[in-house]
Each structure stands twice: as structure tokens, then as C-alpha cells.
TIRO-2110 file (N, C-alpha, C; in Angstrom, 1 decimal):
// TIRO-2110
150.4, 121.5, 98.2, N, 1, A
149.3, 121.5, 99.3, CA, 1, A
148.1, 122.2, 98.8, C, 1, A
148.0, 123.4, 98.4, N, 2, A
147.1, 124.3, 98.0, CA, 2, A
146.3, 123.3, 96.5, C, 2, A
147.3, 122.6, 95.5, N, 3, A
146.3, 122.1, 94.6, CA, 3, A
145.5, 120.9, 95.4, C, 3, A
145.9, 120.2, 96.3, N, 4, A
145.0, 119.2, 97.1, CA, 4, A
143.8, 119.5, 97.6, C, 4, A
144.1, 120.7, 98.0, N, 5, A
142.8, 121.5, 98.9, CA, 5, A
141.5, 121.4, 97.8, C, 5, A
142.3, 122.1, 96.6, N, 6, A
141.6, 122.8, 95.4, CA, 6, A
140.8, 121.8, 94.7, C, 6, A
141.6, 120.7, 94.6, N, 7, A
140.7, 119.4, 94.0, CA, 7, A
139.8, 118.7, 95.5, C, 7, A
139.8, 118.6, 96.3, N, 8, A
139.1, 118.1, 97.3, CA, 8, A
137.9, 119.0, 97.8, C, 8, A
138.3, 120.4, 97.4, N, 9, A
137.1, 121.4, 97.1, CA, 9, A
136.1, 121.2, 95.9, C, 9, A
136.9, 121.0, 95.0, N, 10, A
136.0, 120.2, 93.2, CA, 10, A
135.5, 119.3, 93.6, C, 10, A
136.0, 117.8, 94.6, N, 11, A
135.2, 117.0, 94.6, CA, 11, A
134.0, 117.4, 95.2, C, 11, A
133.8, 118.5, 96.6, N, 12, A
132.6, 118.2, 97.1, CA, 12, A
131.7, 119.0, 96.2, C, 12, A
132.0, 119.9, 95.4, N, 13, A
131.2, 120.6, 94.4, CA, 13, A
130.3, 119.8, 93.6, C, 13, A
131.5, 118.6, 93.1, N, 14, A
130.8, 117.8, 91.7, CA, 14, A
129.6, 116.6, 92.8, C, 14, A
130.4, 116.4, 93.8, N, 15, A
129.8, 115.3, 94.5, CA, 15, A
127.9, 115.8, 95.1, C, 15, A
128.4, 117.3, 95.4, N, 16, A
127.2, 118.0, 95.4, CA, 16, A
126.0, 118.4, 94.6, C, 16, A
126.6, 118.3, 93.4, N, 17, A
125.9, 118.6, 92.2, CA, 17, A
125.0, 117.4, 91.9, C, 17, A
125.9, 116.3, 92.1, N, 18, A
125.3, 114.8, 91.2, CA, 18, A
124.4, 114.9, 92.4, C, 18, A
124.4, 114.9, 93.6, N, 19, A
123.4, 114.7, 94.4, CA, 19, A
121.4, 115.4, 94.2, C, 19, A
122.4, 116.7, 94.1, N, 20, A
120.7, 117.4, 93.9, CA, 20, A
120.4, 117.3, 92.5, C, 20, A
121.2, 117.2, 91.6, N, 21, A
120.3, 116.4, 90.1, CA, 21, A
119.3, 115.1, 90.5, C, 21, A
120.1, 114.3, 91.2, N, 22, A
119.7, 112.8, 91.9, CA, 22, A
118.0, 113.1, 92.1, C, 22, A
118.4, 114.0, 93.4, N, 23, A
116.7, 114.9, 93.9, CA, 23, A
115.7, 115.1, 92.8, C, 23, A
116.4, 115.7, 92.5, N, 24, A
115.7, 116.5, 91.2, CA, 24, A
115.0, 115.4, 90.3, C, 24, A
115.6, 114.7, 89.8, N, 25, A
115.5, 114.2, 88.8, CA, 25, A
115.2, 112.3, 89.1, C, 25, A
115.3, 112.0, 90.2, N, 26, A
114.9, 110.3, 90.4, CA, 26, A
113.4, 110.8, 90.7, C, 26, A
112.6, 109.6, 90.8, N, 27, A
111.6, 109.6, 91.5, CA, 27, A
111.4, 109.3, 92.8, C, 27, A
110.9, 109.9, 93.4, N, 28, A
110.4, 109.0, 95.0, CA, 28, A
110.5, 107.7, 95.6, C, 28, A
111.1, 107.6, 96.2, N, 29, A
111.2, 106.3, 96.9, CA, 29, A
110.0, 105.7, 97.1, C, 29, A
110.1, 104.5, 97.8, N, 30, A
108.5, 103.8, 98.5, CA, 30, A
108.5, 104.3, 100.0, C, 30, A
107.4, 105.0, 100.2, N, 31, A
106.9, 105.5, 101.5, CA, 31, A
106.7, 104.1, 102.3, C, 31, A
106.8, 104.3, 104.2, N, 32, A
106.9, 103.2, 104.6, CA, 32, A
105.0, 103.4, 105.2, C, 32, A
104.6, 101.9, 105.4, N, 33, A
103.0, 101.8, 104.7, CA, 33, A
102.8, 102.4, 106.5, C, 33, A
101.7, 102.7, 106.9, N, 34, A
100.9, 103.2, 108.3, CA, 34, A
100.8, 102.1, 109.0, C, 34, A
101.1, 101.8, 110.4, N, 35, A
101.1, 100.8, 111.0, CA, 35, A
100.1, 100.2, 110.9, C, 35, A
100.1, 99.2, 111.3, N, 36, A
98.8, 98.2, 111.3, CA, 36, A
97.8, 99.0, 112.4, C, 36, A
96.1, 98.6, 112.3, N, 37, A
95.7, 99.4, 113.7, CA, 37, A
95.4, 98.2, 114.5, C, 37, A
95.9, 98.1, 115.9, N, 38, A
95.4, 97.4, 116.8, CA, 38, A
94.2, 96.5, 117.3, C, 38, A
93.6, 95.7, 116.4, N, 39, A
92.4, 94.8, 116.2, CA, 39, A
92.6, 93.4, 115.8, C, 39, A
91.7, 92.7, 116.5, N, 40, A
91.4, 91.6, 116.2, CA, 40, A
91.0, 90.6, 114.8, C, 40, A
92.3, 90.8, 113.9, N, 41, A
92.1, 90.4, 112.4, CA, 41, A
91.7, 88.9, 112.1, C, 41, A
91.1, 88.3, 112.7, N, 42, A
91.0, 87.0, 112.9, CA, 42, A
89.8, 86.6, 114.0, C, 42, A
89.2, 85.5, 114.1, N, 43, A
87.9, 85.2, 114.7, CA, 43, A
87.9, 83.3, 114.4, C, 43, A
88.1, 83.0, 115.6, N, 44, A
88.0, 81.6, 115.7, CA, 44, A
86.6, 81.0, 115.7, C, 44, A
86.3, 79.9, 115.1, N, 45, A
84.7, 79.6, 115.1, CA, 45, A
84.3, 79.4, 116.6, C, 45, A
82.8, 79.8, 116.7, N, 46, A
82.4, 79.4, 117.7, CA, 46, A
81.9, 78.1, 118.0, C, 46, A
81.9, 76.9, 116.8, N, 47, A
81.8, 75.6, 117.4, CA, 47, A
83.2, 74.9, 117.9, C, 47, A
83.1, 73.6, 118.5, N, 48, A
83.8, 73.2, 118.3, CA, 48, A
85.3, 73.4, 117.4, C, 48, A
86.7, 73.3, 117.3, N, 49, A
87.5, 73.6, 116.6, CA, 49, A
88.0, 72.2, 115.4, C, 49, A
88.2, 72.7, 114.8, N, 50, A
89.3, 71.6, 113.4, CA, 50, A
90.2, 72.0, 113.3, C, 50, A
91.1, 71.1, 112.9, N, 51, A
92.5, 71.4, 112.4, CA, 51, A
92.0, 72.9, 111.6, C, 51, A
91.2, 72.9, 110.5, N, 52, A
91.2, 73.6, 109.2, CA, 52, A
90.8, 75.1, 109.7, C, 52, A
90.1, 74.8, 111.0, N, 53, A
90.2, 76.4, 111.4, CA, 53, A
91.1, 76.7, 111.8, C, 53, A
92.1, 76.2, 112.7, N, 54, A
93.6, 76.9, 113.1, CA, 54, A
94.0, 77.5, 111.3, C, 54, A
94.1, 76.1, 110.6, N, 55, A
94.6, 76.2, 109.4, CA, 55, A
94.5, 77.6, 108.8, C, 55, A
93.2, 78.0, 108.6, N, 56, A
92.2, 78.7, 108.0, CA, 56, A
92.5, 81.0, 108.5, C, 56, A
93.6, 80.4, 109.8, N, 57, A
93.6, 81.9, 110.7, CA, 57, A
94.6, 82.2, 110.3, C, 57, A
94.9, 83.7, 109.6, N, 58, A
96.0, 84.2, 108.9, CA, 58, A
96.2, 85.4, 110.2, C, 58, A
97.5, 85.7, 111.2, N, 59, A
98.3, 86.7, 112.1, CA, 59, A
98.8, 87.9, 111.0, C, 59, A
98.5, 88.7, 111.3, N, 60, A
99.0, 89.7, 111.2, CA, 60, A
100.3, 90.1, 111.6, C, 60, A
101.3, 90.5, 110.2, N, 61, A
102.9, 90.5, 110.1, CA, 61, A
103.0, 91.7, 110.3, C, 61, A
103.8, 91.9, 111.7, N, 62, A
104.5, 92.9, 111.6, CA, 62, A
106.0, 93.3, 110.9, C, 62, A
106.7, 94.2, 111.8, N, 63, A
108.1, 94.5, 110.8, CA, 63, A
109.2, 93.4, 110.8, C, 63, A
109.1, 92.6, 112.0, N, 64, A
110.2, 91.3, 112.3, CA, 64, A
109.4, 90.1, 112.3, C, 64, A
108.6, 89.6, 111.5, N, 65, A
107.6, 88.7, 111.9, CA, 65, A
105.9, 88.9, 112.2, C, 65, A
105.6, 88.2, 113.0, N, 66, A
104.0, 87.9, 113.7, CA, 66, A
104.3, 88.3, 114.7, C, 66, A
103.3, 89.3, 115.1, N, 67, A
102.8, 89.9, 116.4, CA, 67, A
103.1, 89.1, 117.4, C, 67, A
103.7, 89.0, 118.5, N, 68, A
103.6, 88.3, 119.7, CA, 68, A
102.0, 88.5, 120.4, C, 68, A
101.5, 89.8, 120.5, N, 69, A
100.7, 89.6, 121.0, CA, 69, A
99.2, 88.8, 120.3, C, 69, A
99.3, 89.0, 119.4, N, 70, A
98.7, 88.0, 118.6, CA, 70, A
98.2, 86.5, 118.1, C, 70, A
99.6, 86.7, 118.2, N, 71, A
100.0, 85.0, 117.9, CA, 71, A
99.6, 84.2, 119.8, C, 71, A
99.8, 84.9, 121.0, N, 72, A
99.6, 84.9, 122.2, CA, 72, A
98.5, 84.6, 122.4, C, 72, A
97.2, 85.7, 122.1, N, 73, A
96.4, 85.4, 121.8, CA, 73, A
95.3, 84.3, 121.2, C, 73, A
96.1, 83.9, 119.7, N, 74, A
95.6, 83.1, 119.1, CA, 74, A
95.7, 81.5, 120.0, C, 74, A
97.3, 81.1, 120.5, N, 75, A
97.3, 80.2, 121.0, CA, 75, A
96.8, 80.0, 122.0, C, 75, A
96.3, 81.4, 122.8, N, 76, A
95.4, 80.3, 124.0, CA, 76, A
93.8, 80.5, 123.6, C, 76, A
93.6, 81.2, 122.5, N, 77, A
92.2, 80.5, 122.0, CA, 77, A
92.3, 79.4, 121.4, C, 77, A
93.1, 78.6, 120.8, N, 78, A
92.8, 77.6, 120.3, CA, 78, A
93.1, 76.4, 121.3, C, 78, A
93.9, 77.0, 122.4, N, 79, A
94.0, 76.0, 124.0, CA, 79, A
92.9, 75.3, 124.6, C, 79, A
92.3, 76.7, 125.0, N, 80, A
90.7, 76.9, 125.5, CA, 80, A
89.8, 76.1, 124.5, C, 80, A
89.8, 76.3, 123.2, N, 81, A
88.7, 75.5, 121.9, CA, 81, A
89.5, 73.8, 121.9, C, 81, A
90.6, 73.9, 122.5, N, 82, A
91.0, 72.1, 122.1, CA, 82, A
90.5, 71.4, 123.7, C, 82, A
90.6, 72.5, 124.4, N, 83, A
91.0, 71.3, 126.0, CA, 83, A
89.5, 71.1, 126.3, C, 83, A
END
């Protein structure tokens, strides 16, 4: 019983060691980027609309996809510019 202890004590030692060399010695991860800031990245023409302008409007991707509120936005401007 006592040598089980004894080796299961070595492991957290060695397991401990490899870890803060790890620290030590990797480099930094990738930092995660500043959120996006809350604006209007996009601007529908003020004439008439074309396909090519829808085409033409790139949404702003959040972490799971396109902004809902954006994409919300976009579609009832281009509602309003079709009807």
C-alpha cells in the first residue's frame, strides 16, 4: 500500500514538472480578438436597389455565425428598397 501511495506521489511530481516546463518553455497561445464594436458595417445604396447591391453587403460574423441583429436589420432594408 505505502509503495502505491509513493508512486502516485511521483506521478503528480513528474506530471507537475512537465506542466510548468510546458509554461515555461511553449509559446503563447492565440488571444481571443476584442469584440466587434456595435455599428453599422454596411450601407445600402440610396437609389433604387439591384440584386448586386444585396450581393455587394458583407454582415458582420460573430462567434456562432451572422449577427441576428444585423442580418434583421439588413433584411428589412432591403424589404423597404424592394417593395
Amino acid at each position: 500500500m505505502a509503495s502505491l501511495i509513493l508512486y502516485g506521489f511521483i506521478a503528480l511530481i513528474a506530471v507537475g514538472v512537465l506542466f510548468g516546463l510546458a509554461v515555461l518553455l511553449l509559446p503563447p497561445g492565440e488571444q481571443i480578438a476584442p469584440p466587434a464594436p456595435d455599428v453599422k458595417p454596411w450601407e445600402l445604396a440610396d437609389h433604387e436597389l439591384s440584386s448586386q447591391d444585396v450581393v455587394d453587403v458583407r454582415l458582420p460574423v460573430a462567434l456562432r455565425g451572422y449577427r441576428f441583429a444585423e442580418t434583421d436589420a439588413m433584411g428589412r432594408s432591403v424589404s423597404t428598397g424592394v417593395a
